[in-house]
C-alpha positions in Angstrom: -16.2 19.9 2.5 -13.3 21.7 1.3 -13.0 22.3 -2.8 -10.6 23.8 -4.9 -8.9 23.3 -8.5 -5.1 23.4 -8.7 -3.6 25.0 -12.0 -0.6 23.3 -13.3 1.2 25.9 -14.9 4.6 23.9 -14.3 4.6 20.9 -15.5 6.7 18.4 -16.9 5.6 15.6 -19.7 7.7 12.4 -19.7 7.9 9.7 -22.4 8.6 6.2 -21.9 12.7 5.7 -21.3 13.1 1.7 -22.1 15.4 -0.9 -20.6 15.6 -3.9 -21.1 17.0 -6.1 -18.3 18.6 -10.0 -18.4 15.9 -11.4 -15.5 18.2 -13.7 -13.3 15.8 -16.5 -11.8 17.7 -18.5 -9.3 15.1 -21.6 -9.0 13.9 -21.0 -13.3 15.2 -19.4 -16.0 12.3 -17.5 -18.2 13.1 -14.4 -20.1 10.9 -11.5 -18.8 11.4 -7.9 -20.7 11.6 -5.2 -17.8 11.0 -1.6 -19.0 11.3 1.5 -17.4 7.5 3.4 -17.7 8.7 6.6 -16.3 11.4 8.0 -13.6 10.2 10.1 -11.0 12.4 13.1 -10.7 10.8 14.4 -7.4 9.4 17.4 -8.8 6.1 18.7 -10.3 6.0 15.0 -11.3 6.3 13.6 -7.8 8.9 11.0 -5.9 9.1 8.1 -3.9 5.7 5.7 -5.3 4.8 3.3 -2.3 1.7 2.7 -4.0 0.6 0.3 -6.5 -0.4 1.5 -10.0 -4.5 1.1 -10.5 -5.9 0.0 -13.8 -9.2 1.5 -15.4 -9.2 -1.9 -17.6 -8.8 0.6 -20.8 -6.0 2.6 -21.1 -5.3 4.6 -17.9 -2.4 3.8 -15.1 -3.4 6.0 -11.6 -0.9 6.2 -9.0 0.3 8.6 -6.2 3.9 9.7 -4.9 4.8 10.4 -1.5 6.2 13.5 -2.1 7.3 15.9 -4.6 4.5 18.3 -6.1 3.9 21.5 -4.4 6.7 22.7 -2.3 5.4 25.6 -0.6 4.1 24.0 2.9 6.4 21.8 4.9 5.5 18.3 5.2 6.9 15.1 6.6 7.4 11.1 6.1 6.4 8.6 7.8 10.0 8.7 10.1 8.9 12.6 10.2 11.4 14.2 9.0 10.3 17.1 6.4 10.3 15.5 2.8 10.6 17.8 -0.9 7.2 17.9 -1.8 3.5 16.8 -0.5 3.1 14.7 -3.1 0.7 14.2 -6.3 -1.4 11.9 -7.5 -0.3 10.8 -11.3 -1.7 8.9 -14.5 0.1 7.0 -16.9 -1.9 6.8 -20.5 -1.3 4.2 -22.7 -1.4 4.8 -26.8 0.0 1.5 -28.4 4.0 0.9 -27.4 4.0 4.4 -26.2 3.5 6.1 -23.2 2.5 9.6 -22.0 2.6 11.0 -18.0 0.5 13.8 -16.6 -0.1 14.9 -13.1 -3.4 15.5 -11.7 -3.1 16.9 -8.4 -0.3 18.6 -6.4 -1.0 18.0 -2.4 -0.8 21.0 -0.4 -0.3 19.6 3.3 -0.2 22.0 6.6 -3.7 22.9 7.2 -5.2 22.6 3.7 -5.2 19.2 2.7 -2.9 16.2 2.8 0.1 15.0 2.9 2.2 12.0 1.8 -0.2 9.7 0.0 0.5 5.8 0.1 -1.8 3.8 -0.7 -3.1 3.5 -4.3 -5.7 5.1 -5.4 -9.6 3.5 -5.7 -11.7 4.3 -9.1 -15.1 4.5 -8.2 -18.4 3.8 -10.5 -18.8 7.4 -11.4 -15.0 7.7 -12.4 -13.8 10.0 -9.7 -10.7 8.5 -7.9 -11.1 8.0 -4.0 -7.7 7.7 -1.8 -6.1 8.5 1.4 -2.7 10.7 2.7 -1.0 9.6 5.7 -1.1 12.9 7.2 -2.0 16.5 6.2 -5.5 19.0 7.1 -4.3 20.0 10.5 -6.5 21.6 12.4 -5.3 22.2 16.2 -5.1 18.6 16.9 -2.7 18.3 18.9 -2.4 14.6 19.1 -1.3 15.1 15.3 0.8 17.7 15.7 4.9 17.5 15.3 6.9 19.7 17.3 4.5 22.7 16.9 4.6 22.4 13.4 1.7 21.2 10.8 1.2 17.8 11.0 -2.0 16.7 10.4 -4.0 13.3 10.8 -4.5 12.6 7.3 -7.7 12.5 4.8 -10.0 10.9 2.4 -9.6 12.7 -0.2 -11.8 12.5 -3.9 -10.7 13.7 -7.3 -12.9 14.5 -10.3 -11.8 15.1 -14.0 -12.9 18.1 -16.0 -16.2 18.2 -17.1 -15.0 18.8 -21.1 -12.6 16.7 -22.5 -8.7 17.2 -21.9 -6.9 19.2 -25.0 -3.6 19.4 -23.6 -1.5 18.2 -21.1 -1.9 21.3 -18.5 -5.2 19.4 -17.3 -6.0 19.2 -13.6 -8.7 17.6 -11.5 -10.3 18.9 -8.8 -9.8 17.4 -5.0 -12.5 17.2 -2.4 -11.5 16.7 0.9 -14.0 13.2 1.8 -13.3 12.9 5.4 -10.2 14.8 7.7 -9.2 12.4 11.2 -9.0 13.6 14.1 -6.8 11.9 16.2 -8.8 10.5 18.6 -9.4 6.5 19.7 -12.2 6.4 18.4 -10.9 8.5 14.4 -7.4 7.7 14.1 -4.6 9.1 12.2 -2.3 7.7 9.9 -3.9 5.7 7.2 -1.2 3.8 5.3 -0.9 1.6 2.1 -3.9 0.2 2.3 -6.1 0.8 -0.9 -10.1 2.0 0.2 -12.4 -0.5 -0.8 -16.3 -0.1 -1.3 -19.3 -2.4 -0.6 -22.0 -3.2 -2.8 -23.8 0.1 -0.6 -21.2 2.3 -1.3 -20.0 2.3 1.7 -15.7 2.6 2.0 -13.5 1.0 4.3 -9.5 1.4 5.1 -7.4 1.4 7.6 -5.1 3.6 10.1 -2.3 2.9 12.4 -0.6 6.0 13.7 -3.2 7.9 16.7 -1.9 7.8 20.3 -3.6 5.0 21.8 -4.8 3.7 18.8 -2.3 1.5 17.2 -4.8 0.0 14.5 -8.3 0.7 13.1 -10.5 -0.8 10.4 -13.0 2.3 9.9 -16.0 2.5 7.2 -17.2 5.8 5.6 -20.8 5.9 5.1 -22.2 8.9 2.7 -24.0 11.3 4.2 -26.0 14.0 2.3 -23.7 14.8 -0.4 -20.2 14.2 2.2 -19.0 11.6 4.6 -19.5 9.8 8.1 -17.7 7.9 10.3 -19.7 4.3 10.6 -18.6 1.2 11.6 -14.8 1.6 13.6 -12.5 -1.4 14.8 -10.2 -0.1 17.4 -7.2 -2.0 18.4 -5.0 -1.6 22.0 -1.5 -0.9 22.5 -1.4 -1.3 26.2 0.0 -3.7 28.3 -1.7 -6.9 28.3 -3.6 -6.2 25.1 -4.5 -8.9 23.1 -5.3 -7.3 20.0 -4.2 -6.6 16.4 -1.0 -3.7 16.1 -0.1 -1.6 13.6 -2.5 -2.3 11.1 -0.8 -1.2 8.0 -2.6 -2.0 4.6 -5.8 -3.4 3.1 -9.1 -5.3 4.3 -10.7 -7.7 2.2 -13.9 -9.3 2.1 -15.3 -12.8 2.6 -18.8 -13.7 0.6 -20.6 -13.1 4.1 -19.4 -9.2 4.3 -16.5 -10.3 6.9 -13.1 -8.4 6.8 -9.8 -10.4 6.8 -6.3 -8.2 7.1 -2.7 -8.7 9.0 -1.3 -6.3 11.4 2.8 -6.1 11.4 2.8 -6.6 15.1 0.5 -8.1 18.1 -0.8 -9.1 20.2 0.8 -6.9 22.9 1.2 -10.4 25.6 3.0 -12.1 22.8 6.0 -13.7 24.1 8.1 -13.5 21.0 9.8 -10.1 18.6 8.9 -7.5 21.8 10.3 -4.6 21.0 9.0 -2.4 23.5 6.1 -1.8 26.3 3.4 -1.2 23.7 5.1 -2.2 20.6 5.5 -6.2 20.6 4.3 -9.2 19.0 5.4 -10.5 15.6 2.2 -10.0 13.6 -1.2 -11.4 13.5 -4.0 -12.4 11.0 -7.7 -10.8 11.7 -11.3 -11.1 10.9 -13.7 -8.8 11.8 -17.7 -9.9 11.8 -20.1 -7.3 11.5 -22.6 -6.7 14.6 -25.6 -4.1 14.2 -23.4 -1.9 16.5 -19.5 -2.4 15.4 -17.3 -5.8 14.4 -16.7 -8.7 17.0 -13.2 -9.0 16.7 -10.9 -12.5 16.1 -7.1 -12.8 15.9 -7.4 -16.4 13.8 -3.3 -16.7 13.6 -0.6 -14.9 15.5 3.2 -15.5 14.0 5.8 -16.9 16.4 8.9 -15.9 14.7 10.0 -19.0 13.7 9.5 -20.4 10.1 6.6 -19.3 9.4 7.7 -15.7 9.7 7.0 -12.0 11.1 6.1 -8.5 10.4 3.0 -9.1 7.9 3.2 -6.0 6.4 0.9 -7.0 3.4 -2.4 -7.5 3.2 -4.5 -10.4 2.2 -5.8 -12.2 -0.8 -8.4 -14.3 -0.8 -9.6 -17.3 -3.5 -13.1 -18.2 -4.4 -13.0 -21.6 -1.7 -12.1 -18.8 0.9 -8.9 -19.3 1.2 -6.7 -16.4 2.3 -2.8 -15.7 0.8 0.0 -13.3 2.3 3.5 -12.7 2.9 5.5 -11.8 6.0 8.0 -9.2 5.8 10.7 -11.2 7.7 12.1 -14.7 8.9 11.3 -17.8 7.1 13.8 -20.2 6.3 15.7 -17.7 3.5 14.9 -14.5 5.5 12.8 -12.6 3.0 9.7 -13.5 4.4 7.2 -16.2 3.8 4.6 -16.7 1.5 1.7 -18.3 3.5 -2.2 -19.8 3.1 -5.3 -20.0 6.0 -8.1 -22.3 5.3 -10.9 -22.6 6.9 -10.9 -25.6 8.8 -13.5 -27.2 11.4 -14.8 -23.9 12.5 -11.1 -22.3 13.1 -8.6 -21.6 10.2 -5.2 -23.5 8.8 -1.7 -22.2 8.8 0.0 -23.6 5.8 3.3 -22.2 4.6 3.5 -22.0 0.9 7.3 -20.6 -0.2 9.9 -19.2 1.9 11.5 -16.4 0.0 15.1 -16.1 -0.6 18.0 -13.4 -0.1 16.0 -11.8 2.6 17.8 -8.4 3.8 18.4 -8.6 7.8 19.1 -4.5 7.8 16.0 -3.8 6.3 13.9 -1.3 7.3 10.0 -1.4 8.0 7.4 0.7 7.3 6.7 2.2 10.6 10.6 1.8 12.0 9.8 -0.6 14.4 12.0 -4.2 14.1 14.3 -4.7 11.3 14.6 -7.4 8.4 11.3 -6.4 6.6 13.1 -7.1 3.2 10.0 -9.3 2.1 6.6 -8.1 0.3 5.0 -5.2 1.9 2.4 -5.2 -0.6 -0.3 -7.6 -1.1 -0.1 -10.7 -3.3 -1.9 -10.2 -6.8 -4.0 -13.7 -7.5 -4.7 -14.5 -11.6 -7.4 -16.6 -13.1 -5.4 -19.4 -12.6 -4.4 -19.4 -9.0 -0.5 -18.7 -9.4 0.4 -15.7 -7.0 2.8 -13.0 -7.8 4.7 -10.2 -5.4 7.2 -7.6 -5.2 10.2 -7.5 -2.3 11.2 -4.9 -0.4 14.5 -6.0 0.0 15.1 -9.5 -1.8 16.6 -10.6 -4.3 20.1 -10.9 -5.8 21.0 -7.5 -5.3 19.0 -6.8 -2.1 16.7 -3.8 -3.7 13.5 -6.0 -4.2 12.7 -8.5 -6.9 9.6 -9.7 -8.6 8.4 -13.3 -8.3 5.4 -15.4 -9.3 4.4 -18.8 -7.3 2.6 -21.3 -9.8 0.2 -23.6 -8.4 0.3 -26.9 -9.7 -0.9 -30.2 -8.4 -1.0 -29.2 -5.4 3.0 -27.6 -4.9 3.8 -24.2 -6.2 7.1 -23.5 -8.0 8.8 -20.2 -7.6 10.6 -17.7 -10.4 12.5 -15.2 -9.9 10.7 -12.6 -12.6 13.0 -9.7 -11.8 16.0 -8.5 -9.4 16.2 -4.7 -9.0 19.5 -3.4 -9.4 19.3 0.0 -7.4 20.2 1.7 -10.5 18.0 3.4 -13.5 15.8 0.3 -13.4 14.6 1.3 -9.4 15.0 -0.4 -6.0 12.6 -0.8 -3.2 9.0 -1.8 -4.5 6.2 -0.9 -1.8 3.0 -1.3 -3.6 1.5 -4.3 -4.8 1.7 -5.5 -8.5 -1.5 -5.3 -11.0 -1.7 -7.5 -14.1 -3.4 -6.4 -17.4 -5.5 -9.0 -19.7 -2.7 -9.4 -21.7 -0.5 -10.9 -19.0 1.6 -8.1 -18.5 3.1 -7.3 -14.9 3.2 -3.3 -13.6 4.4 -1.7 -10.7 6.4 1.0 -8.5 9.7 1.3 -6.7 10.2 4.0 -3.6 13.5 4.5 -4.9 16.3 4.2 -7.6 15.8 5.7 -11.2 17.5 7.9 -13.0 17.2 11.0 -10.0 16.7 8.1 -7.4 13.2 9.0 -6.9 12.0 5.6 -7.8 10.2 4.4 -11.0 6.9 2.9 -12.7 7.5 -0.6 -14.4 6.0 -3.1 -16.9 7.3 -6.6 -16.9 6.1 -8.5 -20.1 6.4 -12.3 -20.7 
């Protein structure tokens, strides 16, 4: 276990700038107000948000940035190339109309901690907050290691508030390392924007993609005398004939019986369609994992053909109380921003039904890991209300190609789509990674990767 408190001595305090954007909805017209929570500036503050914001249902926004923060180690993205920054985890407080920033941890990457969170961050019954860096903590592994320079596997990390009461805005919280990878095929490297989740035991689970030979694992943390254990591991293939999930990228969820449900972008490795490669192919699968006494009996229960019903699921899954599961693919569909989709359990197998194909799509867009192109659509999950209409963030959509935000009402059976908000690449942000989260008074909230006023990206509230 590896403590330590980091004083902000530098820091920066940022007030609400507001905008207020004309929405243009192609298929309905509804006026939305889009304002501008804070722009990143890629310093002490942070840069480049690919996760979602997470909500303590009171008055507290936590987020992380992929970079910015503490400069003093060299650390990389995911296309490892060296980035400004490690990047911090943030909060955003809210006090009426008005807004105030603070950051609560600076990353230090190399071989101290990590480096490049995200995924969002998890709150957990005691308060702390529970999340993951990509890479980070190296330690001689060499299969995480980048031209002889730091790299690191990645972490679980944990941070804890004060124990008295914050008087200014110099507070910091204090990071424990939860668990370091290794590397290997059995503890992975790489976990990406998937958010940890618990069980009712305590127990977490996310996910990884990036080890050599190990292009996908579901693992789950068990405590362990005051610290962490490796428990229960899924381990996909990337070898030649493999017919398993690849490049499993964000969230698990859970089913009522304790089984896991995700997507992977690619697999299985004998697919005949989007190859890309000897060990890189496939256009995406969906997966449950049922859980054995020893491990998880694996099923792919949908692989995606690259035809309308679309590739690359980047996102993860949603799921309804009937047990029906919602995503989004990243590509193809019939308007090439990806497709909006539903499995139902059906007869002991599962139904593919197609819900929306999104619009605009972006056929130059990057993806997350830089494998295929077109991944314009949602790379975050779909956020579910109370009343069953769906709502998502584009990574490349939308009139201006820089993302958009969208909700799908169900009614009667058909769901209608609406165009909530087109990013313009400017002050207002571009690029949206993380998912969306929605507050009991309707309102939308966000990230973007990039635009904003130093083109560091931006958080967002979208209010009806």
């Amino acid at each position: 276990m590896i403590a330590r408190q980091i004083s902000m001595n530098r820091w920066q305090n940022a007030l609400a700038a507001a905008i207020t954007l004309a929405s243009m909805a192609p298929v309905i017209a509804l006026a939305q107000s889009y304002t501008v929570l804070h722009s990143f500036t890629g310093g002490l503050d942070g840069g480049t948000p690919y996760a979602a914001l997470t909500w303590d249902g009171g008055s507290n926004f936590y987020g992380t940035t992929a970079q910015g923060g503490y400069t003093g180690s060299r650390c990389y993205n995911v296309y490892f190339v060296p980035t400004h920054g490690c990047g911090t985890v943030f909060r955003l407080n809210r006090s009426g109309s008005n807004w105030a920033f603070s950051t609560l941890y600076e990353f230090r990457g190399g071989s101290v901690d990590g480096n490049l969170p995200t995924a969002p961050v998890t709150i957990a019954r005691d308060g702390s907050l529970y999340g993951t860096t990509w890479a980070g903590n190296y330690n001689g592994q060499r299969s995480c290691e980048n031209v002889g320079d730091y790299f690191g596997c990645g972490i679980v990390f944990n941070l804890r508030p004060p124990a008295t009461a914050c008087k200014t805005a110099l507070c910091f919280w204090t990071e424990t390392i939860s668990y370091a990878f290794q590397g290997t095929n059995q503890d992975g490297a790489g976990p990406g924007l998937g958010q940890l989740i618990f069980d009712q035991a305590g127990n977490l689970y996310g996910t990884n993609w990036n080890a050599p030979g190990n292009p996908g694992e579901v693992f789950q943390l068990v405590p362990s005398e005051g610290s962490w254990a490796i428990g229960k591991t899924y381990v996909s293939s990337n070898g030649p004939g493999s017919n398993t999930p690849n490049l499993i990228l964000n969230a698990v969820t859970f089913d009522a019986a304790g089984n896991l449900y995700g997507a992977s972008q690619e697999g299985p490795n004998d697919g005949q369609y989007c190859i890309v490669g000897r060990y890189f192919n496939g256009c995406g699968t969906i997966y449950q994992l049922i859980p054995t006494a020893s491990g998880w009996n694996a099923n792919i229960i949908y692989t995606f053909t690259d035809a309308a019903d679309g590739k690359f699921p980047e996102a993860g899954l949603v799921a309804d109380q009937a047990g029906n599961l919602y995503g989004a693919t990243s590509a193809d569909g019939a308007g090439g921003g990806g497709v909006v989709f539903e499995l139902s359990p059906s007869g002991g197998g599962w139904t593919y039904n197609p819900i929306y194909s999104l619009p605009n799509g972006n056929p130059l867009a990057i993806c997350l890991t830089g494998i295929g192109e077109g991944c314009s659509g949602p790379w975050g999950n779909l956020l579910m209300d109370s009343a069953g209409n769906l709502y998502g963030a584009t990574y490349g959509d939308g009139a201006y190609q820089h993302g958009n935000v969208f909700k799908l009402t169900h009614s009667n059976g058909s769901w209608t789509y609406t165009d909530l908000y087109d990013f313009t690449g400017g002050n207002d942000g571009a690029n949206p990674i993380g998912s969306l989260i929605l507050d009991s008074d309707g309102n939308l909230y966000g990230t973007t990767a990039n635009g904003g006023a130093d083109g560091y990206g931006v958080a967002f509230e979208i209010t009806p």
